[in-house]
N, C-alpha and C positions, 0 to 999 in steps of 0.2 A: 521329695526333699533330697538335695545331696548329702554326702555322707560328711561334706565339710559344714554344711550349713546342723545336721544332726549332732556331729562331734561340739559346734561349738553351744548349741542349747542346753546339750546335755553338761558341758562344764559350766554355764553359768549358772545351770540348775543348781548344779553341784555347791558353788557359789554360793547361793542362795537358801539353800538348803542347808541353814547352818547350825542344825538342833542334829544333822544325818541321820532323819527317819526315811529318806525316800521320798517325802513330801514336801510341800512350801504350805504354810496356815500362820494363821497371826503370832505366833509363838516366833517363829522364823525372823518374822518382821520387825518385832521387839529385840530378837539377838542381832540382826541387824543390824539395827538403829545403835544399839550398844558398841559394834566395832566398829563403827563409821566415825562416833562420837569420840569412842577411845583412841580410834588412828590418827583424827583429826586433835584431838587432844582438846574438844568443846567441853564444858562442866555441865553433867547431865542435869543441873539446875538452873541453868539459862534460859532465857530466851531464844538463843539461837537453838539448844537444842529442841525445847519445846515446836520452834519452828521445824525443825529438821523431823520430828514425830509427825507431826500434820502432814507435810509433804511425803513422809513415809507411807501415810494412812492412805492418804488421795491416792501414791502409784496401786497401791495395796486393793483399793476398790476397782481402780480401771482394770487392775489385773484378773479380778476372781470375775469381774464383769466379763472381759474379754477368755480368760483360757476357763475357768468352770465348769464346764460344760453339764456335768451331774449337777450341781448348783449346793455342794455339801460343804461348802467354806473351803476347800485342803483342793490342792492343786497337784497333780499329781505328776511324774517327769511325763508323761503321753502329754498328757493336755496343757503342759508348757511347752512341748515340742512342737506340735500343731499350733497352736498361738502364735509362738516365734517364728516359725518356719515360716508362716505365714506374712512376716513382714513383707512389705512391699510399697512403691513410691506412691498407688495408687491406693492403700489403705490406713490412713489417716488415724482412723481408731486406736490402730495397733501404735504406727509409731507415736502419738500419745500417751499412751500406757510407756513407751521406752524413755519420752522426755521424761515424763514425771518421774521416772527412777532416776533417770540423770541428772535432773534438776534437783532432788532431793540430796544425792551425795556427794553434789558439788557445791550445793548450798552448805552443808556442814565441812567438808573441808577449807573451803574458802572462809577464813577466820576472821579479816578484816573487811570482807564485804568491797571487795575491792575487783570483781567479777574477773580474776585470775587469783592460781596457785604456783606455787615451785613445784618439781618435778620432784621433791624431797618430800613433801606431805602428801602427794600420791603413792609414794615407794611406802609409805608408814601405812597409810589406811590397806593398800591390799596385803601388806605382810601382817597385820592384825586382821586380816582378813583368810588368811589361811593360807596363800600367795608365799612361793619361796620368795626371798630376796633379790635373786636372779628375773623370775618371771615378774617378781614387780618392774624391776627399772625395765625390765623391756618393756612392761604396759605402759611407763611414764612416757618412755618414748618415744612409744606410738600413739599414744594422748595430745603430746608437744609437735603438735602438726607440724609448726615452723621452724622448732627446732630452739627456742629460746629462755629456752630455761623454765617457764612458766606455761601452762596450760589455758587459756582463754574458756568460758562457760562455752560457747560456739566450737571450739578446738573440742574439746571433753563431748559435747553433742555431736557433732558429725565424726569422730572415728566412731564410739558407739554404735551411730547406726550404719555406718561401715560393717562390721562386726555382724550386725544381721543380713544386711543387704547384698555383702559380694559372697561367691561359695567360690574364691580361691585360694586356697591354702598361703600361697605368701604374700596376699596383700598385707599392710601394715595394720590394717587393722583386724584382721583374724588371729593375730599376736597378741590380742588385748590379754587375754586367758591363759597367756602361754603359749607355745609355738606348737602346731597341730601336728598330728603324727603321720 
């Protein structure tokens, strides 16, 4: 694994790891879902959010299915590393487990169901996300493939798997996390 393609697992661990014990476990998944909900500004008694849990749950299973390797529920930053690192066009499994994350927190931004956002409720979910201000609008940025203000579900899925897939430090999408060192 390159040390671009390490650098950036290790900060979506980070990401992810939103309790900072060092691990990813259903606890994780549920603060998750809370800062998705709240950046998005969904009412955690909704439907849509209810929607937004399920789709949490499903990335949640492909994930402990795919990186688990112990099979102890807790994911550990190794066996997210390996898992990710792992992406690749011919491995299907894995980038599955990426849609479904993607699908998930673009389903709860996306408010009106209208299969695009503004580049303005992307900047709110990663800064309730832990995300300075700065590194958010540069994620929106590199989110808004064409540049139009709005982010398209297709736009928001292929930088993501940009983000796995290239280990060059200034493609646009290895910025998604903030700009690599």
């Amino acid at each position: 694994m390159t040390n671009v393609i390490h650098d950036k697992c290790d900060r979506l661990f980070a990401f992810y790891d939103t309790d900072g014990n060092g691990r990813l476990d259903r606890d994780d998944v549920n603060l998750m879902v809370g800062r998705v909900l709240a950046g998005s500004h969904v009412p955690l008694d909704s439907p849509k959010a209810a929607a937004v849990r399920a789709e949490y749950d499903a990335w949640w299973q492909s994930l402990v299915d795919h990186a688990d390797t112990d099979a102890d529920g807790v994911i550990t930053q190794d066996e997210f590393r390996t898992a990710m690192s792992g992406l690749s066009p011919d491995r299907p499994a894995i980038q599955s487990t990426v849609r479904k994350a993607v699908d998930a927190t673009f389903t709860a931004m996306d408010t009106d169901d209208d299969n695009q956002i503004p580049v303005s409720v992307v900047v709110a979910m990663f800064t309730s996300g832990g995300l300075s201000h700065e590194s958010a609008a540069e994620a929106a940025r590199v989110l808004d493939i064409n540049g139009d203000g709005t982010i398209t579900r297709d736009e928001y899925a292929t930088a993501w798997l940009g983000f796995f897939l290239t280990d060059d430090p200034d493609a646009p999408a290895s910025r998604i996390l903030g700009k690599l060192s």
